[in-house]
N, C-alpha and C positions, 0 to 999 in steps of 0.2 A: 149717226146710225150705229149700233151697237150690234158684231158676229153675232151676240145671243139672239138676235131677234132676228136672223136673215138665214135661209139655206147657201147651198153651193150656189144656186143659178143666178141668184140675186148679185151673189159676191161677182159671178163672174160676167155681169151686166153689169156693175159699178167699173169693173178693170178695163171694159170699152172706153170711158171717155175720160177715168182719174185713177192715177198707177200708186195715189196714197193712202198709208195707213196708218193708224195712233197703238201704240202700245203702251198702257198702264202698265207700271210695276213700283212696288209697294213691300213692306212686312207686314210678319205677326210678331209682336212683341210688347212688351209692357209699354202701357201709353198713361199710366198714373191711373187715374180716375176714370178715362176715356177707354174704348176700345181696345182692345189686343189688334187690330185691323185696321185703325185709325189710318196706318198711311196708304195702304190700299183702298182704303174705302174714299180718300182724297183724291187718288192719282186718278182712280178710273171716271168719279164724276166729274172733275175738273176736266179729264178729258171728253167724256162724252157732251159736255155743253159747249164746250169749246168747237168740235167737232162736227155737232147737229146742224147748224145753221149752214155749213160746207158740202155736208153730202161725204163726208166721210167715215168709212167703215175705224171701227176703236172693236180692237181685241178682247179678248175676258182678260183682267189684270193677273199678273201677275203676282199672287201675296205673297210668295216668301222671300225675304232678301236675306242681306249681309248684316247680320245683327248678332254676335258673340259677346258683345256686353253685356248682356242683358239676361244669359243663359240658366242665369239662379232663379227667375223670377219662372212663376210657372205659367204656360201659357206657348211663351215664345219659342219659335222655331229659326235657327240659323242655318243658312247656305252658307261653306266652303266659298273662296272665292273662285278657285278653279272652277266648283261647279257652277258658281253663278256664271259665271263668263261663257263658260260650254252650250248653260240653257238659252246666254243672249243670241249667240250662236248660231245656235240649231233655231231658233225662233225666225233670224234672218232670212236661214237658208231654204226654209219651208216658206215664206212672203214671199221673197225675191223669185223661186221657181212657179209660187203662181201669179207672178207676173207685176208685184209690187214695185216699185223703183223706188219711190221716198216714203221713208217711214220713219216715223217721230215715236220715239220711248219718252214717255211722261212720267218721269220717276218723282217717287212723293216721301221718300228714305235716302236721310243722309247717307248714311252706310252702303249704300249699292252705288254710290259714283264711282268705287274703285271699281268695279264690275264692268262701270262701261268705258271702260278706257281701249279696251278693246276694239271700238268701232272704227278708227281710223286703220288699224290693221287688218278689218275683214272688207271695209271697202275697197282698200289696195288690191285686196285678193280678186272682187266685184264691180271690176270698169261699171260705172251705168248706175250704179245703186248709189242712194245719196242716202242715210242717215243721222236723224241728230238725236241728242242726249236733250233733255232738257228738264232741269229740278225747279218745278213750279212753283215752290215755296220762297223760294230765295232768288229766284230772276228779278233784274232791278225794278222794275216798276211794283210788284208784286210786296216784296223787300220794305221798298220806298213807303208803302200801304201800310205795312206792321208802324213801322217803325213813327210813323205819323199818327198814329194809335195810342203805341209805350213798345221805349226802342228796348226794355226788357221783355224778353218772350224767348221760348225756347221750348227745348223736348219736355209735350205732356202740357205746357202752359195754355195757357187763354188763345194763343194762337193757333192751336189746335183743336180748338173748343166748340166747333159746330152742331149745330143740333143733331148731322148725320153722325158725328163721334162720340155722341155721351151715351151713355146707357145709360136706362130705361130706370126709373128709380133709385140710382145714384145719383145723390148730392154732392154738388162739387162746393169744396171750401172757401169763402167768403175770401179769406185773406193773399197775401202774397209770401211765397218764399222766397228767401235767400236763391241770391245767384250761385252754383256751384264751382268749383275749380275743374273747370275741363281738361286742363296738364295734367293736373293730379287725377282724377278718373281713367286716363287713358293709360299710367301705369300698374293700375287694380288686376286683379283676377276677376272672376266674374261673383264671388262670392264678395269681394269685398267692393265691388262696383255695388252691390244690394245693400251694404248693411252703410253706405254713403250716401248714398243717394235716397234709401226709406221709400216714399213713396211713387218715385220713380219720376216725380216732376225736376228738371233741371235747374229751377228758378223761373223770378215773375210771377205776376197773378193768374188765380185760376180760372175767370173766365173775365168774359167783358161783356158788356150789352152786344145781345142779335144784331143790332143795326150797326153797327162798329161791325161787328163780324162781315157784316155783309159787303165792305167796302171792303175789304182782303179777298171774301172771294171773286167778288168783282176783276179785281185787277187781276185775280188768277186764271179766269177763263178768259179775260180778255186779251193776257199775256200770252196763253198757249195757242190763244189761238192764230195770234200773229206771226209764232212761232210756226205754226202748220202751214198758214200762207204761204209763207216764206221770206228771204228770198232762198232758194234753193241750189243753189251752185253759186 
C-alpha cells in the first residue's frame, strides 16, 4: 500500500498491528537513453510490489541522491553527502516518532550507499528501531538474474531497460557498447566524465527482450520482499 493513496487514520490503523515501513530512494540523473528518473522510478516500484501483498505502507521515493558525476549532463540533480545523510535522518526521526520500529530503504542508485552508512549510528542513538539498507539491483539472487541473462550490464544498459524507464518515442540502439574503465571515470571531473562516457551508457547492450526483462524484475520484488519479511533482529 502506497502513503500516496492513504490518509493519517488509515496510517495510524496499519501502526495497530505492523510497526513496518518501506522507503524508496533513487536519483535524477542521466540514464542514456532512459529516464533522468530511471532509478527512482525502480526503487519505488520494486517496492511497492514487493510490499502489496504484506500490507505494508512504502513512502513517496525519494528522487534525489548522490550523483556528482554526472553534473555536466543537463537534467541531473546532486545531493551533498552531508545532506543526503541529514535527509536519511530526519526521514527516520519522523517514522520512528509515529511509531514505526522497522523500516527498510530500497535504494535503486549506486551513489547513495555512501549515504546510508549512517544507519548503524542512528540506531545506536534509537534502542527499538531496526533499519535496513537494501540496493535491489545488486542483492544476490537479483545479481544472479542479470548475470544469467549477460554478465555485461551496467549504468543506462539493457538492465535498466524496462518499459517503465524508456521514454515514449525514443529508440534505443540496436547494438552493444564497449565496457568503460570505471578507475579511470572515477578520477574525471564532471566535464570530462561527459565527453567519456558520450552517451552516458557504461557498457553492454542496449536493451534485451521484455521476457528476459521480466525475469530480473522478478527476482527484484521477490528479493525485497524477503528482505521486508525479514529476519529482523
Amino acid at each position: 500500500m502506497r502513503i500516496n493513496d492513504m490518509n493519517w487514520m488509515q496510517v495510524e490503523k496499519v501502526l495497530q498491528h505492523d510497526d513496518r515501513a518501506v522507503v524508496p530512494v533513487g536519483s535524477t540523473e542521466q540514464h542514456g537513453y532512459l529516464r533522468l528518473t530511471t532509478d527512482a522510478i525502480l526503487a519505488e516500484r520494486v517496492a511497492c510490489e514487493a510490499a502489496e501483498p504484506l500490507g505494508v505502507p512504502v513512502f513517496p521515493v525519494l528522487t534525489y541522491g548522490i550523483t556528482p558525476y554526472f553534473r555536466a549532463y543537463p537534467g541531473t540533480v546532486s545531493l551533498r553527502l552531508d545532506t543526503y545523510q541529514r535527509i536519511v535522518a530526519d526521514i527516520l526521526e519522523s517514522l520512528a516518532g509515529a511509531g514505526f520500529k522497522r523500516v527498510l530503504f530500497v535504494n535503486g542508485h549506486g551513489g547513495n550507499i555512501p549515504g546510508g552508512s549512517i544507519l548503524q549510528e542512528w540506531m545506536n542513538d534509537h534502542p527499538g528501531v531496526t533499519v535496513k539498507w537494501h540496493n535491489w539491483w545488486n542483492a544476490p539472487q537479483t545479481a544472479a538474474a542479470v548475470a544469467a541473462i549477460d554478465p555485461e550490464a551496467s549504468h543506462a544498459s539493457w538492465m535498466e531497460s524496462f518499459p517503465w524507464t524508456r521514454v515514449e518515442g525514443v529508440d534505443l540502439p540496436a547494438g552493444k557498447k564497449p565496457m568503460i574503465d570505471l578507475a579511470r571515470m572515477r578520477v574525471m571531473d564532471t566535464g570530462a566524465v561527459r565527453a567519456y562516457l558520450g552517451d552516458g551508457n557504461f557498457g553492454g547492450a542496449y536493451q534485451k527482450p521484455d521476457e528476459r526483462m521480466m525475469e530480473v524484475w522478478r527476482a527484484g520484488v521477490e528479493e525485497t520482499r524477503a528482505a521486508l519479511e525479514g529476519p529482523w533482529s
